[in-house]
C-alpha positions as CSV (number, residue, x, y, z in Angstrom):
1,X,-122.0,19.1,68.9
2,X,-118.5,17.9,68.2
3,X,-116.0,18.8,71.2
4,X,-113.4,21.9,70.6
5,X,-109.9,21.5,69.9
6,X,-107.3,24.1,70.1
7,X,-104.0,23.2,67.7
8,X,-101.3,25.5,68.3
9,X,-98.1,23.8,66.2
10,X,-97.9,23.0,62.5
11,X,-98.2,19.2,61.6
12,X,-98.1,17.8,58.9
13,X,-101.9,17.4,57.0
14,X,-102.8,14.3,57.3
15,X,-102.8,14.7,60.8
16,X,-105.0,17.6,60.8
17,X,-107.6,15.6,58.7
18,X,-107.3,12.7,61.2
19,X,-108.2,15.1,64.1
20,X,-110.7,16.9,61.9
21,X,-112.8,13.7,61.4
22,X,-113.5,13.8,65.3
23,X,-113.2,17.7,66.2
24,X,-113.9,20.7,65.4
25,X,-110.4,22.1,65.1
26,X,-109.2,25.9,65.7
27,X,-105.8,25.9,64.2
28,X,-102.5,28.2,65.1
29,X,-99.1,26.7,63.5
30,X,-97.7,28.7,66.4
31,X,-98.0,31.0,68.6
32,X,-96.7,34.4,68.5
33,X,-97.7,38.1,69.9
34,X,-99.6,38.3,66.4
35,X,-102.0,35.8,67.7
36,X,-101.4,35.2,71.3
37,X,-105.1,36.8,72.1
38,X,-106.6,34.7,69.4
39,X,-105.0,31.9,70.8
40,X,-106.5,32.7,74.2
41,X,-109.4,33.8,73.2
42,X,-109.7,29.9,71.6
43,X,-109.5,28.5,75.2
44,X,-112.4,29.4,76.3
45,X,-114.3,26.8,74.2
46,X,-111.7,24.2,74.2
47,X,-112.0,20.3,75.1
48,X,-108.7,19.8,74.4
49,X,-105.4,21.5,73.3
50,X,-102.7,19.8,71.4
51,X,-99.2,21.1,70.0
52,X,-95.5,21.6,71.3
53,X,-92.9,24.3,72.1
54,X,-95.3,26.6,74.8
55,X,-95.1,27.4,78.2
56,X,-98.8,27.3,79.5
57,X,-98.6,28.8,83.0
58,X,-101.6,27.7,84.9
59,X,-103.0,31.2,84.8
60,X,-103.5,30.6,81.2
61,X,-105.1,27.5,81.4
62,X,-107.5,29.1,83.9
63,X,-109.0,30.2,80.2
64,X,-110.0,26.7,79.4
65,X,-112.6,26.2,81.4
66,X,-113.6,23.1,79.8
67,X,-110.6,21.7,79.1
68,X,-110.5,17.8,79.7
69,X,-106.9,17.1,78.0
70,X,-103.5,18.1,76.8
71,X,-102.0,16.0,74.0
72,X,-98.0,17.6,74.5
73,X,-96.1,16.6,71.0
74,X,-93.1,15.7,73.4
75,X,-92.2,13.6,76.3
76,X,-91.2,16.1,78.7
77,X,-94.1,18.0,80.1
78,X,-92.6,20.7,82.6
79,X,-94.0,23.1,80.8
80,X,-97.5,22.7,82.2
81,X,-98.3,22.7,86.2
82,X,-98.7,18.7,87.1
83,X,-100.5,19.5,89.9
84,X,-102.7,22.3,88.2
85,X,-103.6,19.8,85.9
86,X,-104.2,16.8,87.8
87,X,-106.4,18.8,90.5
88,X,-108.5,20.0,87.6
89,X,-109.0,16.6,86.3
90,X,-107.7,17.5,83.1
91,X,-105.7,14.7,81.4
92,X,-101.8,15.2,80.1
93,X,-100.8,13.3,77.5
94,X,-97.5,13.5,76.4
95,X,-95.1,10.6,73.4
96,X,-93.0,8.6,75.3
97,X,-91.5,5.4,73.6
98,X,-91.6,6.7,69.8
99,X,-88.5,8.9,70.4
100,X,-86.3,6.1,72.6
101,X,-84.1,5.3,69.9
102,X,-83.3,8.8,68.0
103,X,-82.7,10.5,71.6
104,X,-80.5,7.6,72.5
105,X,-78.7,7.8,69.2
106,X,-77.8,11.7,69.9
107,X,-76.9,10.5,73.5
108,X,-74.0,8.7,72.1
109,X,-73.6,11.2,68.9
110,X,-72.8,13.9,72.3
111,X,-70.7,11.6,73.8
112,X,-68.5,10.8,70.7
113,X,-68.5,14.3,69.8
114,X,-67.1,15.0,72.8
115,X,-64.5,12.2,73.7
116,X,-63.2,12.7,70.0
117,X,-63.0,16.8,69.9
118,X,-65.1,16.7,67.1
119,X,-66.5,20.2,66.7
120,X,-62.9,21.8,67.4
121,X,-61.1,19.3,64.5
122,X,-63.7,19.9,62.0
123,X,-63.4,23.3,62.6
124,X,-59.3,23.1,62.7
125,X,-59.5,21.9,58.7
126,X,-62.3,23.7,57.5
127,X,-60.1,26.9,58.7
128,X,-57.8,25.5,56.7
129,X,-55.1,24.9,59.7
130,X,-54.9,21.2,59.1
131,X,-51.4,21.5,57.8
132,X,-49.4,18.6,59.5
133,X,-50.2,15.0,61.4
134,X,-51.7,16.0,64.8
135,X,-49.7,16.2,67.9
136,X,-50.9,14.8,71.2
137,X,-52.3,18.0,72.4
138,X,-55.1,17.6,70.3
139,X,-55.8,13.7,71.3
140,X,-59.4,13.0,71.7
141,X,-60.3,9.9,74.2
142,X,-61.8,6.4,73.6
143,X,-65.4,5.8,74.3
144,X,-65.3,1.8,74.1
145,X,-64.4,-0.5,77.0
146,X,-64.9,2.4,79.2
147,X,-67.5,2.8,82.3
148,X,-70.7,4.8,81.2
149,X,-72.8,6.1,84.4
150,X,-76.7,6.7,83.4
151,X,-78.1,8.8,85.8
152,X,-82.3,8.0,85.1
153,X,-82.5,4.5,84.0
154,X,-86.1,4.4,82.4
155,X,-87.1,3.6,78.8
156,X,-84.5,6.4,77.4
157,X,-81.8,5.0,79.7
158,X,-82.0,1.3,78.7
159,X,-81.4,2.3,74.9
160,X,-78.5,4.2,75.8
161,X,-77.0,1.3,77.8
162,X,-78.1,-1.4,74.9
163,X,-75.8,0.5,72.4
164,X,-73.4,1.5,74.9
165,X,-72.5,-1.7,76.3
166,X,-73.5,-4.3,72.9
167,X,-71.8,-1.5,70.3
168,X,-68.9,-0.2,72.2
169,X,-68.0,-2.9,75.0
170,X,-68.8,-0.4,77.9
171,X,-69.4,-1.1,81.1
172,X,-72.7,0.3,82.7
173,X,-73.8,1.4,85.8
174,X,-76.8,3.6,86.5
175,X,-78.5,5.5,89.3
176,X,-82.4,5.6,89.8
177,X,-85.0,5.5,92.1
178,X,-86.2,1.8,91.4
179,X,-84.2,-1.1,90.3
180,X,-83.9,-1.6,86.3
181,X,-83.9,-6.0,86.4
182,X,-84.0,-5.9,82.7
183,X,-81.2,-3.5,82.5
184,X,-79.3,-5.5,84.7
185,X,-80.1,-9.1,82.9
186,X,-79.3,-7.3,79.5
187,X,-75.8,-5.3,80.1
188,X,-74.9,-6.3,83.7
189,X,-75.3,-2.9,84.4
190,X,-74.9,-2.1,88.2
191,X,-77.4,0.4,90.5
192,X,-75.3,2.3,92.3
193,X,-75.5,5.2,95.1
194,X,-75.3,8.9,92.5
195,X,-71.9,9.6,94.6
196,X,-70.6,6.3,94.0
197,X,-71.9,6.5,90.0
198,X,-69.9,9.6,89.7
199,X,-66.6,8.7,91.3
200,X,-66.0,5.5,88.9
201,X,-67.6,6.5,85.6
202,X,-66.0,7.9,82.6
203,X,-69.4,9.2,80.7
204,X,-71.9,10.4,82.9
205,X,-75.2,10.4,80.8
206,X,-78.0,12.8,82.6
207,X,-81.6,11.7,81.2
208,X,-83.9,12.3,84.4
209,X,-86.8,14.6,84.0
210,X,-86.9,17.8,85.5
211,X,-89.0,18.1,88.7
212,X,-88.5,20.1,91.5
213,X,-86.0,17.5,93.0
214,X,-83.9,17.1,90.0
215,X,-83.7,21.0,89.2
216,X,-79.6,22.0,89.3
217,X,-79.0,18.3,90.1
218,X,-76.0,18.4,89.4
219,X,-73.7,21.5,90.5
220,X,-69.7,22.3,92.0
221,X,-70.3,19.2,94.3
222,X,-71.0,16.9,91.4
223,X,-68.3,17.6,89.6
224,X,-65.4,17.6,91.7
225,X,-66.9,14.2,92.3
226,X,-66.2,13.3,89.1
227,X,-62.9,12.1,87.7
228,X,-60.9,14.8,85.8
229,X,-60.7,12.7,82.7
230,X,-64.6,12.4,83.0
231,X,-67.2,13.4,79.8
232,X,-70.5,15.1,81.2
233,X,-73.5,14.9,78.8
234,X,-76.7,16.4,79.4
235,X,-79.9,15.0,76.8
236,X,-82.5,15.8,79.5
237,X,-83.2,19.5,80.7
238,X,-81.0,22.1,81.5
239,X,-82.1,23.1,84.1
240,X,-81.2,19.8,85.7
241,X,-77.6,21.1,85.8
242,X,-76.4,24.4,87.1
243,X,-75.0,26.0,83.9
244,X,-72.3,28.1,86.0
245,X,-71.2,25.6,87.6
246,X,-70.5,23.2,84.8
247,X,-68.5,26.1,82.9
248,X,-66.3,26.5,86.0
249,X,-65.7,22.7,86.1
250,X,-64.9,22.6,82.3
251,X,-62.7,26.2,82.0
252,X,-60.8,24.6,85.4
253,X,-60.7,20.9,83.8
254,X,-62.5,19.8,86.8
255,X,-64.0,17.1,84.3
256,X,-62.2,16.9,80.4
257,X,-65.4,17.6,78.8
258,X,-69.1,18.0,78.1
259,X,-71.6,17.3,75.4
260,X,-74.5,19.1,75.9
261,X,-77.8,19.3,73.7
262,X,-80.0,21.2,76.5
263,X,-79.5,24.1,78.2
264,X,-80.6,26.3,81.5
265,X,-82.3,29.0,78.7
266,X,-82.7,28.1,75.0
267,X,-81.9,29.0,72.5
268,X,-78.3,29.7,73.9
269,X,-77.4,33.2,74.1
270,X,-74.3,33.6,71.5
271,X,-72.8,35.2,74.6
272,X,-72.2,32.4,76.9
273,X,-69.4,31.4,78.2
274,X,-70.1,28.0,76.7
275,X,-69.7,29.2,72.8
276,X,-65.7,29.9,74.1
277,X,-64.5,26.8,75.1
278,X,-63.3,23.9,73.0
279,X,-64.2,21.1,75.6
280,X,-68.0,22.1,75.0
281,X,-69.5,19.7,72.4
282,X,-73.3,21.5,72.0
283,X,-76.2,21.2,70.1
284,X,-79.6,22.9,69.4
285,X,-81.9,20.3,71.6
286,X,-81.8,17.7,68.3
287,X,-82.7,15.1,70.7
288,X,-85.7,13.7,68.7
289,X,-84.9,16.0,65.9
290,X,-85.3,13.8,62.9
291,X,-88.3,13.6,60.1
292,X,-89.1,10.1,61.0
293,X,-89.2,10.8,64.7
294,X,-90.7,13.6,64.6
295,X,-93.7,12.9,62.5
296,X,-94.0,9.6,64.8
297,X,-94.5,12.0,67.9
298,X,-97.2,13.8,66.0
299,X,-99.0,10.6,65.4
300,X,-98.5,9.6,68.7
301,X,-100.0,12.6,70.3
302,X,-103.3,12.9,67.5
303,X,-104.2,9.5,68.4
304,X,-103.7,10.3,72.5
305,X,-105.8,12.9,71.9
306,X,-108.8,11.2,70.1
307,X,-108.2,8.2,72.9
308,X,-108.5,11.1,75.9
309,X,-111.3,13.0,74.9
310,X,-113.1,10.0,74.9
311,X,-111.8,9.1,78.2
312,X,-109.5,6.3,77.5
313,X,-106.5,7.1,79.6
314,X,-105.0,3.5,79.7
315,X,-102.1,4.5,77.6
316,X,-99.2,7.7,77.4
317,X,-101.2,9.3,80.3
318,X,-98.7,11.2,82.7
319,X,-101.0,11.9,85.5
320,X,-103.7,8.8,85.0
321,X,-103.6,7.9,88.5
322,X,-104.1,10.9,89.5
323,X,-107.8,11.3,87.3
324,X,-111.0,10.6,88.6
């Protein structure tokens, strides 16, 4: 009998086929309270559950008791239990690699957007209140030949830095837990202590994953560690930065500004205090948000699947060493 899959995103069909020609496939485009009991209800036979976009508490995965893997459509995978998963034996496979250069391209679409006020200027002449040369007071900053401090130097990180440092002169420097050689050999980009990172740089790029020892990373401390003409930009998790205290440092020009595509809940409530201030660049979590990329990721995660279920975890297995 062909094992039990449990699809719970909409991809595109070619990719259902592909995962059709090796299991028998429930499918859900998403999941909603229409269909959240169906969904469930699913588990109970599944080998292996692939999609994007839910929280699966481990509660719910106590459902699946056959479950071998979990094919994520992503790279981040906070939104199952590690541990859980790994203790279970169940395999988590996630799409690192196909979405390096599209997140690093937003990384330094946040930054610009930032630096150069771009939001608040567009806005200025679609309001039709471009109506004379601009005065200093609405000056944006230069991104090129500045320092640029990556916080989480890992594939992600080293893209950043290439089009940092060989498009816009910077100079880099980066915090993480092990040495980057290539990084260094590349871009003569320097490892440095965070404090240290955060006193010299002018862009401090966060892209570390969110575990429980980078959660609210960065907070009041952080920033007033920063330089006051500093640009914060956040393309990993929210919840890596404490939200309130990054609105304090930007409404008290603590730092000069922020680009943020993540935040501590999304979507972002049309009430925060973010949506008020000018020296917030955001955007809606486009990191990897483009059809190419996106339909890369899908491929990425079909094939993980197929590979996992027939217990090949060599390759885009988070918790492989952990597997018996």
């Amino acid at each position: 009998m062909n094992k039990q899959v449990t699809l719970y995103s909409s991809i595109p069909e070619t990719e259902l086929e592909r995962l059709r020609e090796y299991f028998d496939v429930t499918v859900f485009n998403k999941i909603d309270d229409n269909n959240f009991q169906e969904f469930v209800d699913s588990l109970s036979n599944a080998d292996g559950i692939i999609g994007s976009g839910l929280i699966m508490p481990d509660e719910l995965l106590n459902k699946a008791p056959n479950l071998k893997a979990i094919s994520t459509i992503s790279v981040g995978f906070d939104q199952f239990g590690f541990d859980y998963l790994s203790n279970r034996n169940i395999a988590l496979m996630h799409t690192p690699g196909v979405l390096n250069e599209t997140v690093a391209d937003t990384v330094i679409l946040l930054a610009l957007g930032a630096a150069r006020r771009a939001v608040e200027l567009s806005n200025m002449v679609k309001q039709g209140q471009w109506n004379k040369s601009l005065t200093s007071d609405l000056f944006g900053v230069d991104l090129h030949h500045k320092t640029m401090g990556i916080v989480g130097m890992g594939r992600i990180g080293y893209t950043v830095a290439k089009r940092a440092h060989m498009g816009f002169g910077m100079d880099i420097c980066y915090y993480n837990r092990s040495a980057n050689p290539e990084a260094e050999s590349d871009f003569a980009a320097k490892r440095l202590p965070l404090d240290e990172l955060l006193k010299t740089s002018d862009f401090v790029v966060v892209l570390v994953p969110l575990t429980p020892e980078t959660e609210k990373m960065f907070g009041k401390e952080q920033f007033e560690s920063m330089k006051s003409s500093a640009i914060f930009v956040n393309a990993a998790r929210g919840k890596v930065v404490d939200e309130k205290a990054l609105i304090d440092a930007l409404n008290s020009k603590t730092i000069l500004a922020a680009g943020l595509d993540v935040f501590e809940v999304e979507p972002l409530s049309p009430s925060s205090p973010l949506n008020q201030l000018d020296n917030a660049f955001l955007l809606p979590h486009i990191g990897s948000a483009t059809a190419e990329t996106r339909h890369s990721m899908v491929v990425c995660a079909v094939d993980n699947l197929i590979a996992a279920l027939q217990g090949d975890y060599s390759k885009n297995c988070a918790n492989s060493n952990r597997l018996k």
